[in-house]
Backbone as ProteinMPNN parsed JSONL, in Angstrom:
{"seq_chain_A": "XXXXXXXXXXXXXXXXXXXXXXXXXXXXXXXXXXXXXXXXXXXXXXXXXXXXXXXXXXXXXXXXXXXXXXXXXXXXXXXXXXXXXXXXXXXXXXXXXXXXXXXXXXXXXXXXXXXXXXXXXXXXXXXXXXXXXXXXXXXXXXXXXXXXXXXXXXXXXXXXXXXXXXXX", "coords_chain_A": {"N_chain_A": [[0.829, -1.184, 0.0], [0.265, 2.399, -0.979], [1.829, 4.855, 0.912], [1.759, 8.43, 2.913], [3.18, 11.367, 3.676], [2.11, 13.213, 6.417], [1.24, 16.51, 7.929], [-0.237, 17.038, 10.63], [-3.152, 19.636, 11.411], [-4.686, 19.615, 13.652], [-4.819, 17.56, 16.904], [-5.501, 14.156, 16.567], [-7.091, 11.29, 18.069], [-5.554, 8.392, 18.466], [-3.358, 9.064, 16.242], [-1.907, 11.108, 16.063], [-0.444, 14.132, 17.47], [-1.106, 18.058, 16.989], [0.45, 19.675, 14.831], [2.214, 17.69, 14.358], [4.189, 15.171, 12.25], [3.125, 12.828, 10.62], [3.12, 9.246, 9.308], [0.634, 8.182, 7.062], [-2.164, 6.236, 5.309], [-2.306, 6.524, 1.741], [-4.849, 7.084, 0.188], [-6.046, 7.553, 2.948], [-5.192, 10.208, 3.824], [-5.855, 11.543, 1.558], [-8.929, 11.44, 0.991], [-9.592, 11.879, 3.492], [-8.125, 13.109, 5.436], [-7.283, 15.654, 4.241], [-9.543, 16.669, 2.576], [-10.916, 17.448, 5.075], [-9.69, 19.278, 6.277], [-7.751, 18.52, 8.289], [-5.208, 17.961, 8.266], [-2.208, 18.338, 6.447], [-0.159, 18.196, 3.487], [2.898, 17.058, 3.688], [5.384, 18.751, 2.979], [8.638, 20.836, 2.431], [7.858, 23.729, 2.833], [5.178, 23.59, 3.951], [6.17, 22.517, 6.705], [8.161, 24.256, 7.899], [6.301, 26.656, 8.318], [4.498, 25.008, 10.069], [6.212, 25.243, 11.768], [6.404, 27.583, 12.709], [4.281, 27.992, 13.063], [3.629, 26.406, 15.374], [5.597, 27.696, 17.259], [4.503, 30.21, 17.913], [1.723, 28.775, 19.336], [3.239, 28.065, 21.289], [4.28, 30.183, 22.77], [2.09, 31.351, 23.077], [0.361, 29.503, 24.693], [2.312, 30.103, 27.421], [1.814, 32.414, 28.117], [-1.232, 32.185, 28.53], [-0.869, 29.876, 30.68], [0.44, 31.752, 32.59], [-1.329, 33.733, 33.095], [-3.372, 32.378, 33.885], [-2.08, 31.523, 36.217], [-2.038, 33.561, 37.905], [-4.155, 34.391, 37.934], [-5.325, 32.333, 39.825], [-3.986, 33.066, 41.899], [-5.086, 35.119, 43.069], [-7.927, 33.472, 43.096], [-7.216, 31.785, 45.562], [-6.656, 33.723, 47.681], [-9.354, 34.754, 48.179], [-12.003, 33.941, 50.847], [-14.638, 32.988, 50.155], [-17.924, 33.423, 51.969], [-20.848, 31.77, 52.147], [-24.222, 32.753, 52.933], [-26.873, 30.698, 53.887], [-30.438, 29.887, 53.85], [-32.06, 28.532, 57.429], [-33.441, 25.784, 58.844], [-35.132, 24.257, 61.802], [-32.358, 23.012, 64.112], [-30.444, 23.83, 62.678], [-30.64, 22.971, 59.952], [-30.502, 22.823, 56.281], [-32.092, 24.667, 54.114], [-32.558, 24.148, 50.707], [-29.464, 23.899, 48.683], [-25.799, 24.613, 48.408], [-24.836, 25.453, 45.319], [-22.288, 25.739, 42.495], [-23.039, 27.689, 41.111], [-23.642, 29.883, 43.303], [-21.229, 29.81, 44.635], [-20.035, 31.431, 42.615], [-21.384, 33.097, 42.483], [-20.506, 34.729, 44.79], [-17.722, 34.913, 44.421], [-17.763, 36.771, 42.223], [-18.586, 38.864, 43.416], [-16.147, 39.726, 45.559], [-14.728, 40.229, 43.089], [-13.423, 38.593, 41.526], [-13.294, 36.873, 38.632], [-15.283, 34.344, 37.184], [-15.388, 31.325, 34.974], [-18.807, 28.968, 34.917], [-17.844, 26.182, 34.326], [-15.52, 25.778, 35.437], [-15.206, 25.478, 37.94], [-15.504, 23.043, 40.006], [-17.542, 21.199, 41.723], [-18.075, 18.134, 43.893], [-20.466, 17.61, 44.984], [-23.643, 18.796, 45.758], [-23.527, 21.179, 48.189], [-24.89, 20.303, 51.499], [-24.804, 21.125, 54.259], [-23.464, 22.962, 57.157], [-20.539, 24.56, 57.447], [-17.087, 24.289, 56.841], [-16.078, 23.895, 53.453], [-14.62, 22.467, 50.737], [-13.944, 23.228, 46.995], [-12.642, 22.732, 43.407], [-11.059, 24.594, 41.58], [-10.66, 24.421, 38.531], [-8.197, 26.304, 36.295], [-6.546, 25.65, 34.206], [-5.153, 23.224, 31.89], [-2.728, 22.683, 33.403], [-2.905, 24.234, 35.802], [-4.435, 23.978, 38.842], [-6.455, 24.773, 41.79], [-7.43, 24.388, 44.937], [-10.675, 25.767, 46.475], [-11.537, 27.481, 48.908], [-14.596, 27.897, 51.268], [-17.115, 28.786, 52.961], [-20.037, 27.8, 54.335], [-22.789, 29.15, 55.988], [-25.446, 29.733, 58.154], [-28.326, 32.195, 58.364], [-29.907, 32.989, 60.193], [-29.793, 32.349, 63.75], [-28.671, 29.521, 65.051], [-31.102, 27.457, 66.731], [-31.034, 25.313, 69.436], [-31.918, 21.996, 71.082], [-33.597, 22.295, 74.579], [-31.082, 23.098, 77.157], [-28.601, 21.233, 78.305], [-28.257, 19.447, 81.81], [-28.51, 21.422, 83.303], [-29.288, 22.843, 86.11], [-30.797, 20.951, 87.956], [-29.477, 18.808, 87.336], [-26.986, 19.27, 89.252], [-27.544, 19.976, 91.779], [-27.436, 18.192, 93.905], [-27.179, 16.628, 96.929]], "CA_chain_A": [[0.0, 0.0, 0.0], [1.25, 3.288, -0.735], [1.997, 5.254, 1.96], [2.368, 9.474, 2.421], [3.48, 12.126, 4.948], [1.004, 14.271, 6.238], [1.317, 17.285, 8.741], [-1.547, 16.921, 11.557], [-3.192, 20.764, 11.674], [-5.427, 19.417, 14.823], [-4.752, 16.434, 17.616], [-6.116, 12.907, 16.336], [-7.07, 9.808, 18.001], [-4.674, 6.946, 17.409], [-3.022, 9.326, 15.164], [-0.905, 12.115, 17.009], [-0.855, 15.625, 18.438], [-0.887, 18.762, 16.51], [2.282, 19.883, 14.003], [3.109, 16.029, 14.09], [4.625, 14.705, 11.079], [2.558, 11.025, 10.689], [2.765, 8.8, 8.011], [-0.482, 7.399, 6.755], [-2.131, 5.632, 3.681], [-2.524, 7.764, 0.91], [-6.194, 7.114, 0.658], [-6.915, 8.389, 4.125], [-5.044, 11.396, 3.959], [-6.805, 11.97, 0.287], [-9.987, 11.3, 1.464], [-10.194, 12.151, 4.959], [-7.714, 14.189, 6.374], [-7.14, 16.622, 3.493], [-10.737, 17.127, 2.602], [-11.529, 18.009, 6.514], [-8.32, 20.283, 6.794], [-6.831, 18.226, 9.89], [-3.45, 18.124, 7.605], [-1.845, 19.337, 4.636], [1.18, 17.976, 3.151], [4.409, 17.653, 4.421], [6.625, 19.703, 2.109], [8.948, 22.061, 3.385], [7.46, 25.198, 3.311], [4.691, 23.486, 5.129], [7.312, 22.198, 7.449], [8.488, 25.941, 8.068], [4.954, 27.37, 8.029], [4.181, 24.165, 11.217], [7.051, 25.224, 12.714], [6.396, 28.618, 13.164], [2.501, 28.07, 13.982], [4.266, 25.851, 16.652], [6.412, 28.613, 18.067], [3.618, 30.996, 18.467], [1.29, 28.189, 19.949], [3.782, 27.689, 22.543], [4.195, 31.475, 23.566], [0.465, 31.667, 23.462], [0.03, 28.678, 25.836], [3.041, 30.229, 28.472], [0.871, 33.782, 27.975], [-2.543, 31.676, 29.013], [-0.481, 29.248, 31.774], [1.093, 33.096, 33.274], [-2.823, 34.586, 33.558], [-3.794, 31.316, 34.827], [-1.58, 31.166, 37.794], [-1.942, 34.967, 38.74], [-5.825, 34.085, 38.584], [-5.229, 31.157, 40.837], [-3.603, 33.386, 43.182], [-6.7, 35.643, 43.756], [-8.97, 32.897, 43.956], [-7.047, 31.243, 46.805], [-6.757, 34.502, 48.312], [-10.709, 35.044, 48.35], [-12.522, 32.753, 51.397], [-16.195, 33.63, 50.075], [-18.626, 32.806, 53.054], [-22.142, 31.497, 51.592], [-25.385, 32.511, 53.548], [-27.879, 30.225, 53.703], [-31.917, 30.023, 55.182], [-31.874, 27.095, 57.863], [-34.628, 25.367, 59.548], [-34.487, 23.972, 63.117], [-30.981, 22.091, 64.518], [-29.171, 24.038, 61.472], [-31.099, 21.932, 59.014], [-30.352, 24.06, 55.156], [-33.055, 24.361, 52.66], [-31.678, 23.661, 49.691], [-28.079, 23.677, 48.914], [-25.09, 25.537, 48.156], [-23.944, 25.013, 44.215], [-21.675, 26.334, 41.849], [-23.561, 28.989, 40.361], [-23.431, 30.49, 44.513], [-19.851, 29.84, 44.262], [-19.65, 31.974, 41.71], [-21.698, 35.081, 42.707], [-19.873, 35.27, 45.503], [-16.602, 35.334, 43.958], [-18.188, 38.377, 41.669], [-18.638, 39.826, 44.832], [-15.092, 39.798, 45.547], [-14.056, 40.825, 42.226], [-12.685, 37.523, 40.779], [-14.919, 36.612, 37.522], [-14.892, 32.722, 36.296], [-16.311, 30.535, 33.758], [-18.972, 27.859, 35.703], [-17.094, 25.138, 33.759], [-14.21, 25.808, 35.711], [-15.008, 25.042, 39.548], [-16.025, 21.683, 39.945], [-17.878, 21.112, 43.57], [-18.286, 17.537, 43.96], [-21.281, 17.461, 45.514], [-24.185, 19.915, 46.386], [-23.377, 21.07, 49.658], [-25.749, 20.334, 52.247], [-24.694, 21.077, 55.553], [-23.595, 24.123, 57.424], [-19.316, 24.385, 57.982], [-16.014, 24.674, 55.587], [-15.911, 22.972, 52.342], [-13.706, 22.812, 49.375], [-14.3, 22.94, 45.741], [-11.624, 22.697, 42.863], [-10.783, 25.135, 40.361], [-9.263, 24.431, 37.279], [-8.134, 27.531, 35.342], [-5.311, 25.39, 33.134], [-4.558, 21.802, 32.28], [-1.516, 22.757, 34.509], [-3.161, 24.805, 37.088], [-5.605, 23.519, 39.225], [-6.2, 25.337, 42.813], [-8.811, 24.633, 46.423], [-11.352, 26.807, 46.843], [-12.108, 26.65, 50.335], [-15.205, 28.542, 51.345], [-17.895, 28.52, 54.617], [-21.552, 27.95, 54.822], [-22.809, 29.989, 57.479], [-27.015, 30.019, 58.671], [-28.317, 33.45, 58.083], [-30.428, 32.967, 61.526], [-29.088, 31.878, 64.893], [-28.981, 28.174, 65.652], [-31.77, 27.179, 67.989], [-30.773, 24.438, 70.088], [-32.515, 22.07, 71.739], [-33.323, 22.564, 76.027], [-30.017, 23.189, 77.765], [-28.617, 19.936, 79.217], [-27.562, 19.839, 83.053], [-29.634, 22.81, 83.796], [-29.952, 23.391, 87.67], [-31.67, 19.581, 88.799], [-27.716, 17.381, 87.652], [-25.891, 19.683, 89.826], [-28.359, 19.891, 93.013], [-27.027, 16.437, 94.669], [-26.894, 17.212, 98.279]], "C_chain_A": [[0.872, 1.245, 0.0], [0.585, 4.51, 0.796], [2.531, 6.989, 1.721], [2.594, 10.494, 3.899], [2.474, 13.249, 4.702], [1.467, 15.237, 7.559], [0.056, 17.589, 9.615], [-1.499, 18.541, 11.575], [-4.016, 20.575, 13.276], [-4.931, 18.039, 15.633], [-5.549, 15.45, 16.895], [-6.099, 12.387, 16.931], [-6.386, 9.165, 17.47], [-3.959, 7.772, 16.251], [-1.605, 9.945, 15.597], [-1.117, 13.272, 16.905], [-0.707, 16.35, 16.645], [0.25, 19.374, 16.347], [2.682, 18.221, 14.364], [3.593, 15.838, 12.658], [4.482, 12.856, 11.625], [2.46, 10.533, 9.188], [1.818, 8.053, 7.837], [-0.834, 6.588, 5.643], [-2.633, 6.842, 2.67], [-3.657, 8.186, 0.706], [-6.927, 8.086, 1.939], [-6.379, 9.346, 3.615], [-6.149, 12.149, 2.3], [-8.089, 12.783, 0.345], [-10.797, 11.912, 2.52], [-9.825, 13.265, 5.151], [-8.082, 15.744, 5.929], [-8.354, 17.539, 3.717], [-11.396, 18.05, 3.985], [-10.276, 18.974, 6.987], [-7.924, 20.178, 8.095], [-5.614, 17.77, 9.711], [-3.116, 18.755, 6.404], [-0.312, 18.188, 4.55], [2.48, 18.048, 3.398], [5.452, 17.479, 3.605], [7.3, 20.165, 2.758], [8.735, 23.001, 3.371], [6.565, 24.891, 3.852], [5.087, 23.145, 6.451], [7.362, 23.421, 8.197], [7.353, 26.499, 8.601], [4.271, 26.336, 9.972], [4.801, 24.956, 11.946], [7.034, 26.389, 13.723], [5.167, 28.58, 13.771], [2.883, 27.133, 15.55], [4.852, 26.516, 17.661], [5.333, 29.449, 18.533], [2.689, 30.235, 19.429], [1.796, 28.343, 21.384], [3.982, 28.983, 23.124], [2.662, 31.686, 23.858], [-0.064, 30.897, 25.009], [1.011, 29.046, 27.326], [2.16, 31.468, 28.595], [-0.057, 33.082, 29.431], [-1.831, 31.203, 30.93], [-0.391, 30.815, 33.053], [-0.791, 33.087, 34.126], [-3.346, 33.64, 34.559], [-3.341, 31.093, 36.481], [-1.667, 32.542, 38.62], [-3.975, 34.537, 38.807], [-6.244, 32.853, 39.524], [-4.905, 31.389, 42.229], [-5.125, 34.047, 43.836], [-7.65, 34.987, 43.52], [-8.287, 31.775, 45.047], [-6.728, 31.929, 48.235], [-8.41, 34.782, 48.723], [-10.893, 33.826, 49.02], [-14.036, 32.887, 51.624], [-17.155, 32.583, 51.621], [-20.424, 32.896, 52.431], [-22.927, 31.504, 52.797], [-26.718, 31.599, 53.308], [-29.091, 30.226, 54.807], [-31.199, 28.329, 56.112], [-33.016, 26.936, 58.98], [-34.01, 24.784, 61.499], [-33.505, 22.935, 63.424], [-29.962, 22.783, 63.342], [-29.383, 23.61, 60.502], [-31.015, 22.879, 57.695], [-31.728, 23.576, 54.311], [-32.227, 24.683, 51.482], [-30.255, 23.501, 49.884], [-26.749, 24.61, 48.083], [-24.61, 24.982, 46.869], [-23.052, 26.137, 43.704], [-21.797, 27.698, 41.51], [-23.735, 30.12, 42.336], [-22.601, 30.254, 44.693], [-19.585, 31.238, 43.932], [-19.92, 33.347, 41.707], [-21.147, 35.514, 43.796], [-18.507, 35.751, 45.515], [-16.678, 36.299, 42.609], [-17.958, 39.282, 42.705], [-17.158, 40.318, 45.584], [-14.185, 40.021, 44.487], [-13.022, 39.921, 41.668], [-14.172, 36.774, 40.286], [-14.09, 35.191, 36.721], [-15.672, 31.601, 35.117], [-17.117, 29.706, 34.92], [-18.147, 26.652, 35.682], [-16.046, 24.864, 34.529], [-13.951, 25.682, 37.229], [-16.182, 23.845, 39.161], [-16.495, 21.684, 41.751], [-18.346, 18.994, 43.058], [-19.604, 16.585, 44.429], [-22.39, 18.532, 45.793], [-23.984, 19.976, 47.768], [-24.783, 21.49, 50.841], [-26.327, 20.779, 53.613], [-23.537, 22.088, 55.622], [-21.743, 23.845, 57.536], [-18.663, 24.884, 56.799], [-16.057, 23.838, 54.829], [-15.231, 23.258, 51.275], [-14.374, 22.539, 48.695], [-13.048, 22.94, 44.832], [-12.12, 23.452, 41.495], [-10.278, 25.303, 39.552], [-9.09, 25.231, 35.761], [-7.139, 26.773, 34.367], [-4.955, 24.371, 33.033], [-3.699, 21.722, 33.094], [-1.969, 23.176, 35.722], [-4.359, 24.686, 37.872], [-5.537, 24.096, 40.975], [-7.664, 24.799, 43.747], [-9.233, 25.55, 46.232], [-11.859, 26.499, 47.767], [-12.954, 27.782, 50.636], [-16.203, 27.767, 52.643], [-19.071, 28.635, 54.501], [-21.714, 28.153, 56.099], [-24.592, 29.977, 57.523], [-26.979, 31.685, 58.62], [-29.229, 33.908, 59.85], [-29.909, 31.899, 62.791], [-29.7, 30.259, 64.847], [-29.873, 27.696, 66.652], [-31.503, 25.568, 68.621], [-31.863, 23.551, 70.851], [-32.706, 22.223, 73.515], [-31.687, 22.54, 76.335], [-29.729, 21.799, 78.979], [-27.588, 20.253, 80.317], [-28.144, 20.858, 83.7], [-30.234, 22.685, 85.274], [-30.137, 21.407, 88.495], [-30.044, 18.776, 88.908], [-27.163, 18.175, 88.743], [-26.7, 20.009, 91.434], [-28.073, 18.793, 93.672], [-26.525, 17.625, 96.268], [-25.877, 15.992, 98.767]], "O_chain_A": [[1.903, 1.345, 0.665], [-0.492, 4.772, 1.33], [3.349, 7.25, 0.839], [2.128, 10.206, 5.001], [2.098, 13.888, 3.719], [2.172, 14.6, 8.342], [-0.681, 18.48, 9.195], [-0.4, 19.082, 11.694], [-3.874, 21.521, 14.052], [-4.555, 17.219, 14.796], [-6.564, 16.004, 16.473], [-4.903, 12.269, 17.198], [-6.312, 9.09, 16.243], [-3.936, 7.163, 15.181], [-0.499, 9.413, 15.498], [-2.063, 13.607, 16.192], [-0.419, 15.781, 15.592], [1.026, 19.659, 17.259], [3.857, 17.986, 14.645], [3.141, 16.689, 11.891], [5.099, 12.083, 12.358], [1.962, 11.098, 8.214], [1.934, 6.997, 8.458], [0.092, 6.181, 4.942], [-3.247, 7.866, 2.972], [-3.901, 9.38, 0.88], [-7.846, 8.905, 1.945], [-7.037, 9.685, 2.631], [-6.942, 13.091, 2.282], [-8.383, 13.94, 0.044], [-11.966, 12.292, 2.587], [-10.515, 14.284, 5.145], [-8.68, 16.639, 6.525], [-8.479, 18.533, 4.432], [-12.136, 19.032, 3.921], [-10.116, 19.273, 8.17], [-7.746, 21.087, 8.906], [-4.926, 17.267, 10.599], [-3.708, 19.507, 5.63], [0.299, 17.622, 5.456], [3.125, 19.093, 3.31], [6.211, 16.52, 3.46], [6.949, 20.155, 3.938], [9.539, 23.626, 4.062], [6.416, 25.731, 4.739], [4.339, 23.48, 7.369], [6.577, 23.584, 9.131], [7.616, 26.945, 9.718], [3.727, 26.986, 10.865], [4.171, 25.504, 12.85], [7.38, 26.417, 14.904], [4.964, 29.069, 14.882], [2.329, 27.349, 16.628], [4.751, 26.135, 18.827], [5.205, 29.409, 19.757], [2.627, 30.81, 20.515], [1.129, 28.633, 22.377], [3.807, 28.889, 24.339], [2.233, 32.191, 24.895], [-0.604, 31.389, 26.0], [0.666, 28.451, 28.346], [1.615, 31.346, 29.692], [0.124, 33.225, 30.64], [-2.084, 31.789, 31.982], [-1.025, 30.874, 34.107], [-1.227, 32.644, 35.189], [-3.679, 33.901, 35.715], [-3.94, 30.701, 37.482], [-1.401, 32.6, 39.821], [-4.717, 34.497, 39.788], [-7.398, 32.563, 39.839], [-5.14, 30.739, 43.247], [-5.908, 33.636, 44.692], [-8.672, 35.663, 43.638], [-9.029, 30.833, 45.323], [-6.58, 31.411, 49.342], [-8.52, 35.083, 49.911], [-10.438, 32.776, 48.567], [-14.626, 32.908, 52.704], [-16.963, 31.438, 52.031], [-21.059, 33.947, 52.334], [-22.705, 30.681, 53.685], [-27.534, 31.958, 52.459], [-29.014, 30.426, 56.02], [-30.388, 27.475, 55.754], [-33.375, 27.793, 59.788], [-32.944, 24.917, 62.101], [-33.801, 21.83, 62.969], [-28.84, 22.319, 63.135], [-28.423, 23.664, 59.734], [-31.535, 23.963, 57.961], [-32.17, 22.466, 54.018], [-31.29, 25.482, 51.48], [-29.772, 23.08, 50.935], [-27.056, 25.256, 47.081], [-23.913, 23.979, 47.023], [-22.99, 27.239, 44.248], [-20.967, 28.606, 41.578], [-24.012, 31.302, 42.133], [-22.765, 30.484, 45.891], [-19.065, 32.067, 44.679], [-19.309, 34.333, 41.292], [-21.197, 36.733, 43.963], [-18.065, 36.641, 46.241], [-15.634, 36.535, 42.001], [-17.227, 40.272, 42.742], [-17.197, 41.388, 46.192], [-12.977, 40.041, 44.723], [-11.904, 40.335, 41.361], [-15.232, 36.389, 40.778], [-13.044, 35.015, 36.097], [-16.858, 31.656, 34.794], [-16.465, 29.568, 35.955], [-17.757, 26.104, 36.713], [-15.537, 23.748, 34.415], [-12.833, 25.747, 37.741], [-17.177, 23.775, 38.441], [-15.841, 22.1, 42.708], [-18.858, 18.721, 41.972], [-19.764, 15.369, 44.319], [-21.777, 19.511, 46.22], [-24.207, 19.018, 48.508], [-25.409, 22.543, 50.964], [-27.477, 20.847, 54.047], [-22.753, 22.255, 54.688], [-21.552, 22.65, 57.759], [-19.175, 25.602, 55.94], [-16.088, 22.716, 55.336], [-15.265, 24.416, 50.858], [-15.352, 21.837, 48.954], [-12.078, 23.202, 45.543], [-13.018, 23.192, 40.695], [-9.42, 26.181, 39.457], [-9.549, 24.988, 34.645], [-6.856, 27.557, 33.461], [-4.259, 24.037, 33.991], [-3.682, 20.665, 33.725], [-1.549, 22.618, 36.735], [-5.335, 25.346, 37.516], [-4.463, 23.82, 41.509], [-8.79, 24.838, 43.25], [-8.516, 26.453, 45.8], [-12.578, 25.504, 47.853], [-12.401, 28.855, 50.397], [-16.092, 26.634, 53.11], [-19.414, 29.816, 54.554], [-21.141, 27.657, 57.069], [-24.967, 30.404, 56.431], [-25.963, 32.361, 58.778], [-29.086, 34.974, 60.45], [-29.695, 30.707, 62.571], [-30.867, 29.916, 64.659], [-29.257, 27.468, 67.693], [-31.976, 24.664, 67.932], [-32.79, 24.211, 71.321], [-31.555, 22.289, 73.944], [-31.048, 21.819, 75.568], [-30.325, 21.491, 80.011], [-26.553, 20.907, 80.194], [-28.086, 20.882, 84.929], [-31.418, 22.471, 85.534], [-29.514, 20.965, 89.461], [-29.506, 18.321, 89.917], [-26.641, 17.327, 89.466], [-25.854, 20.367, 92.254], [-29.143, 18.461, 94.183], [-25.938, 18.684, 96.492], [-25.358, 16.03, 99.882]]}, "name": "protein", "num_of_chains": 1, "seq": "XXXXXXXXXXXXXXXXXXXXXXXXXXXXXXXXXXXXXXXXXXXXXXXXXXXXXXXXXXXXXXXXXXXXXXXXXXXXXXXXXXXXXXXXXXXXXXXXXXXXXXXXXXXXXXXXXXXXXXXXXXXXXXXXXXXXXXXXXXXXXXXXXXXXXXXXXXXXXXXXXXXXXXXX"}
């Protein structure tokens, strides 16, 4: 079978990353790749032409990584504290998600995609909880934040109260 060199313009499956130089059957690349512009020919001025879309890629992606980790700092600097209603013993109606995450870290003046804090769970119950925010295949940071009752805890009776401590 003949066989031809092709220059990947996008990542493939089973194939390899972007700017690769893969050799395939001539057919596919004909057929497939070409037609769908996820290669071109590997000449050398496309060679050259990779090489350089390669160089910029990679300043682009140290650019992104940079922003990423200075926006990682101010959200591990922010420790947003979520109010919620709560019924009797502390009990929450509903629950704290993402999207209340998120307006609270508006509120503090750090603005995020939803996509990009993951909570594992709706949170149900009143205390500190983490979530994870991942601004960068590389940079992934805690977000540790506090559900707090917006009305005082009512307890029930006070135990020990006057009668345990009366022993003559």
């Amino acid at each position: 079978m003949a066989q031809t060199e092709v220059l990947l313009l996008q990542p493939l499956p089973n194939l390899g990353g972007e700017g690769e130089k893969v050799r395939v059957r001539s057919g596919y690349a004909r057929n497939y790749l070409l037609p769908r512009k996820l290669a071109i020919p590997a000449t050398r001025a496309n060679v050259r032409q990779v090489e350089a879309l390669e160089a910029r890629r990679l300043q682009r992606e140290q650019a992104e990584r940079t922003t990423a980790e200075e926006l990682a700092s101010r959200v591990e600097a922010v420790r947003p504290v979520v109010v919620v209603k709560t019924g009797e013993g502390g009990k929450m109606f509903g629950a704290v998600t993402v999207r209340d995450l998120l307006e609270k870290l508006e509120e503090a003046g750090v603005s995020l995609d939803r996509k990009k804090v993951h909570l594992p769970a709706p949170v149900k119950t009143l205390g500190e909880h983490e979530a994870r925010v991942r601004l960068h295949p590389e940079v992934e940071r805690a977000l540790r934040f506090e559900v707090v009752s917006e009305n005082p805890i009512e307890s029930g009776p006070p135990e020990g109260d006057g009668e345990a401590g009366a022993e003559d």
